[in-house]
VMD Tcl script that draws the C-alpha trace (Angstrom):
set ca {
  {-81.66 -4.62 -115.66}
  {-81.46 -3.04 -119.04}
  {-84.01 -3.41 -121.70}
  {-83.42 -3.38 -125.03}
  {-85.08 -2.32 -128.32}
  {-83.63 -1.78 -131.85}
  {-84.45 1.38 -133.90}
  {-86.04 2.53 -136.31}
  {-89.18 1.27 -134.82}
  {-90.33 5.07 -132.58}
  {-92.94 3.56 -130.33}
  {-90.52 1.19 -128.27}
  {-88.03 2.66 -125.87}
  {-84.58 2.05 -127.49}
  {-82.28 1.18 -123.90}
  {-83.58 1.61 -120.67}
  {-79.99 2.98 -119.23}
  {-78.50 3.77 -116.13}
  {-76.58 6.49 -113.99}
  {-74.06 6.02 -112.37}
  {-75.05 4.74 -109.01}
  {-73.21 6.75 -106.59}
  {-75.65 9.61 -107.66}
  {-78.10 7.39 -106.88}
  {-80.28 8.68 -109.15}
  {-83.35 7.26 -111.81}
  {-82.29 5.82 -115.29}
  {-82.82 8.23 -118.36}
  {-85.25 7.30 -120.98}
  {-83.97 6.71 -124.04}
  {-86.14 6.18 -127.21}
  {-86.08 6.23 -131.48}
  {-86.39 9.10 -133.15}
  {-85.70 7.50 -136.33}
  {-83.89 4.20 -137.68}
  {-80.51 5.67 -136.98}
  {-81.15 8.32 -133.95}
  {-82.44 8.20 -130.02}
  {-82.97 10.82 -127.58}
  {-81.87 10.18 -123.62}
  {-83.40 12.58 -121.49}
  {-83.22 12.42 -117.71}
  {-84.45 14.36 -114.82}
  {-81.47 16.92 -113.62}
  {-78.66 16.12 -110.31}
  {-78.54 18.10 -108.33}
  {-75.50 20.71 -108.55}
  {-74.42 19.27 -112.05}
  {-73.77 21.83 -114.72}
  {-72.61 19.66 -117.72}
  {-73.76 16.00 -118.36}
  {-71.63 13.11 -120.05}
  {-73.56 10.59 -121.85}
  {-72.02 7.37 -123.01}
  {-73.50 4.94 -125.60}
  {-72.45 1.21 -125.61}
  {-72.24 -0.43 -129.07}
  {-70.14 -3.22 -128.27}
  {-67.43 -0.55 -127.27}
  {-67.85 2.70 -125.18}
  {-68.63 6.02 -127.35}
  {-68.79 9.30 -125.95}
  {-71.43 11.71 -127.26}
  {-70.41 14.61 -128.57}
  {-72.99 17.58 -127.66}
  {-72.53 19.75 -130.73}
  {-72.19 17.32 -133.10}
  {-74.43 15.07 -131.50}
  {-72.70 12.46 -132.66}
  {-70.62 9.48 -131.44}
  {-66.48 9.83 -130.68}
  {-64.16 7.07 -129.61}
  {-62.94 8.86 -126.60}
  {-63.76 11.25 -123.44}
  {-61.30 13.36 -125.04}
  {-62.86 14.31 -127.99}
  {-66.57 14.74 -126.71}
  {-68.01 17.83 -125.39}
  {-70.39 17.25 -122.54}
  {-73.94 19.58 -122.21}
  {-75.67 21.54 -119.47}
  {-79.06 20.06 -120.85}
  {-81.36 17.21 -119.55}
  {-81.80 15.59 -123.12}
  {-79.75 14.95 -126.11}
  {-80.52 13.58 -129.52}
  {-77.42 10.92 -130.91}
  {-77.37 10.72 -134.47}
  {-75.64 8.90 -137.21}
  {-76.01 5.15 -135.32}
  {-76.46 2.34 -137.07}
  {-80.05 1.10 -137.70}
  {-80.61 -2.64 -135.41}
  {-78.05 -2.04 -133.23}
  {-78.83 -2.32 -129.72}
  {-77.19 0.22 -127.60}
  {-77.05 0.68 -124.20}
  {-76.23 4.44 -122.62}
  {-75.41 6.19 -119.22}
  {-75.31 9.81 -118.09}
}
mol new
graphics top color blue
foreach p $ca { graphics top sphere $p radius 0.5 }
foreach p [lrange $ca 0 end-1] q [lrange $ca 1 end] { graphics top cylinder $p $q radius 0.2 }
display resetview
């Protein structure tokens, strides 16, 4: 199940998340880096060369690599060949949840 934590306290995980289960693969850790930014890392799938990571707020948001921000569609986000990603510019006591 998921666990949830809300920012800006650093020392608690913010959302234990999930991948998508036909990778069958371990769930990212996500934690606060401050009251209004986390940091998913995960360990790497095989034969993947970009990642997708998207953050539930109540709605799906699609993070946005370069920006490392939040956007309201796949569209418009840019996925990254990296195991980690920091999201900035959420909103401090929101509980998120995110997958890869």
């Amino acid at each position: 199940g998921f666990q949830f934590a809300r920012c800006p306290n650093p020392t608690i995980p913010f959302f234990a998340g999930h991948y998508n289960l036909i990778m069958g693969t371990s769930a990212p850790s996500l934690h606060c880096v401050s009251a209004t930014s986390i940091l998913a890392s995960w360990s790497a799938v095989p034969d993947s060369e970009l990642y997708s990571v998207v953050v539930h707020d109540g709605t799906n948001k699609y993070v946005d690599w370069p920006t490392k921000t939040l956007r309201a569609t796949p569209e418009d986000a840019t996925p990254g060949s990296d195991t980690s990603v920091k999201v900035e510019g959420l909103k401090p006591g929101v509980a998120y949840k995110a997958q890869v």
